[in-house]
C-alpha positions as CSV (number, residue, x, y, z in Angstrom):
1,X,29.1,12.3,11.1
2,X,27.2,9.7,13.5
3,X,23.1,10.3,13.1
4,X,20.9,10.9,16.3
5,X,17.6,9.5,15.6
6,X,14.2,9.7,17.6
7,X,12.1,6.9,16.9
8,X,8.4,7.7,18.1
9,X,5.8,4.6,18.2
10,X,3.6,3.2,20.8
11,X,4.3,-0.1,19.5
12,X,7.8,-1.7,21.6
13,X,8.1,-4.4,18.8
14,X,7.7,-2.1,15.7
15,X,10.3,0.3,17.4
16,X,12.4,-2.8,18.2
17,X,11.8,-3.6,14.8
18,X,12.4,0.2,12.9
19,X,15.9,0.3,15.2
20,X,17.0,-2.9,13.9
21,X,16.2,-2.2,10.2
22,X,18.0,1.6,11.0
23,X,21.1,-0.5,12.2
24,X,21.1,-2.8,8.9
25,X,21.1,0.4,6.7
26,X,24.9,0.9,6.7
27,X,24.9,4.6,7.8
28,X,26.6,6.2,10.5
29,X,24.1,5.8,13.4
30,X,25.0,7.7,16.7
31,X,22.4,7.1,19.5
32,X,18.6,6.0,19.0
33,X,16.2,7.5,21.1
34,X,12.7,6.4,22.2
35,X,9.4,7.7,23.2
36,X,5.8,5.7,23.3
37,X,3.9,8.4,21.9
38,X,4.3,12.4,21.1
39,X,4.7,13.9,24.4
40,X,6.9,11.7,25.4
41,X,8.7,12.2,22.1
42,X,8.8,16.2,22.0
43,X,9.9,15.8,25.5
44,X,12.9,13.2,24.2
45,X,13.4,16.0,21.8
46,X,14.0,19.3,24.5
47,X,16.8,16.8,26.5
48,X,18.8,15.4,22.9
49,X,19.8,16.5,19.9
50,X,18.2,14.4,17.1
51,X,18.9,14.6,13.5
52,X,16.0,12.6,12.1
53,X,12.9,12.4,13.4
54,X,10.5,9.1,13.3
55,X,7.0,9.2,14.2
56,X,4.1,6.8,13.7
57,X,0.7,8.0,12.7
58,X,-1.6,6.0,15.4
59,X,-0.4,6.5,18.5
60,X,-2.4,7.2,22.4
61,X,-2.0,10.4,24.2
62,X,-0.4,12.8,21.2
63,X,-0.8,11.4,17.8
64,X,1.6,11.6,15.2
65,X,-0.1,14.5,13.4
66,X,-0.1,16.4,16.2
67,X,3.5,16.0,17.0
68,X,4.3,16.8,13.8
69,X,2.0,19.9,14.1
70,X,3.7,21.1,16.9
71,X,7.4,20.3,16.3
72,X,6.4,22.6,12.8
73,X,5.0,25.3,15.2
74,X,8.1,25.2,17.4
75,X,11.1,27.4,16.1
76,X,13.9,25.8,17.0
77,X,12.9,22.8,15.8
78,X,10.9,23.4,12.5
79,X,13.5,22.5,10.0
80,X,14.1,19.0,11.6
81,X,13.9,16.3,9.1
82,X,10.6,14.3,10.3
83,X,9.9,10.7,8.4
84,X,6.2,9.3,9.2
85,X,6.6,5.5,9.4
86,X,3.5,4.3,9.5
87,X,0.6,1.5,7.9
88,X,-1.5,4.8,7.1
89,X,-2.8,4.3,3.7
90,X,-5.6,6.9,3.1
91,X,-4.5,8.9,0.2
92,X,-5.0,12.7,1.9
93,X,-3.6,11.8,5.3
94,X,-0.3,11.1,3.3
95,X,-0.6,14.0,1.1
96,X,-0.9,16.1,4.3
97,X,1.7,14.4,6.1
98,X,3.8,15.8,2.5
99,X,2.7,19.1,2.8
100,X,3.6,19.7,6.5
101,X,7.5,18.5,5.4
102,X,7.5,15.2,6.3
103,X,8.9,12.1,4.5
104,X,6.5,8.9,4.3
105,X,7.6,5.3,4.8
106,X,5.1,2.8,4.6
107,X,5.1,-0.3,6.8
108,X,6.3,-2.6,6.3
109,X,9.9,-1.8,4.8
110,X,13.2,-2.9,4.1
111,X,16.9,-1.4,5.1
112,X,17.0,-0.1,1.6
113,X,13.9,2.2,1.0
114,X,14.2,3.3,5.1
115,X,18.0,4.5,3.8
116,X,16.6,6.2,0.5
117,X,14.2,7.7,2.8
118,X,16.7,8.8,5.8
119,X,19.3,10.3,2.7
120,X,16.2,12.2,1.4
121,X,15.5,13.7,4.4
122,X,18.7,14.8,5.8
123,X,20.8,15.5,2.1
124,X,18.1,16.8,-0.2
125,X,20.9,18.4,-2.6
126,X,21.8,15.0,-3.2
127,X,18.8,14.4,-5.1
128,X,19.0,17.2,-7.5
């Protein structure tokens, strides 16, 4: 089954750059979705379905954190699998990013540890 994924980051060329890497994974994409920052991306997420979530850290308007804040807040989205993909490197913002239910991928990456990340998120019994 084809993957729906949200890419949030106020960067064009890094999500340019995450889509490509995505597409160079080998998994069954579906459609790839864009927003510049976290309204734009929680308002990507009322009008699609989307089975991953990425979101950078450091972004204008809504920040990552608080996107991720709020899709937790929100019902019938709080289960979605969310990866941070981000250059954030301070020790408790990535702890807290773990303790809110997010994945972490630090930039940059390759096509193998953003699929090792993806199949954590969205097939956790695989890894026990």
């Amino acid at each position: 089954m084809a993957i729906n994924i949200l890419v949030v980051d106020d960067s064009e060329i890094m999500r340019k750059m995450i889509i490509r890497t995505v597409n160079l994974c080998g998994l069954d994409i579906g459609e790839i979705y864009q927003a510049g920052n976290g309204r734009d991306g929680l308002d990507q997420l009322e009008q699609n379905w989307i089975d991953i979530l990425f979101i950078d850290v450091n972004m204008p308007v809504m920040d990552g954190m608080e996107m991720l804040q709020k899709v937790r807040n929100n019902p019938e989205i709080k289960d979605l699998p969310i990866l941070i993909i981000s250059t954030e490197s301070n020790p408790h913002r990535i702890k807290e990013i773990s303790e809110r239910g997010a994945g972490f991928v630090h930039k940059p990456f390759t096509p193998e540890k953003l699929r090792e990340k993806i199949e954590e998120m969205l097939y956790p019994e695989l890894k026990e």
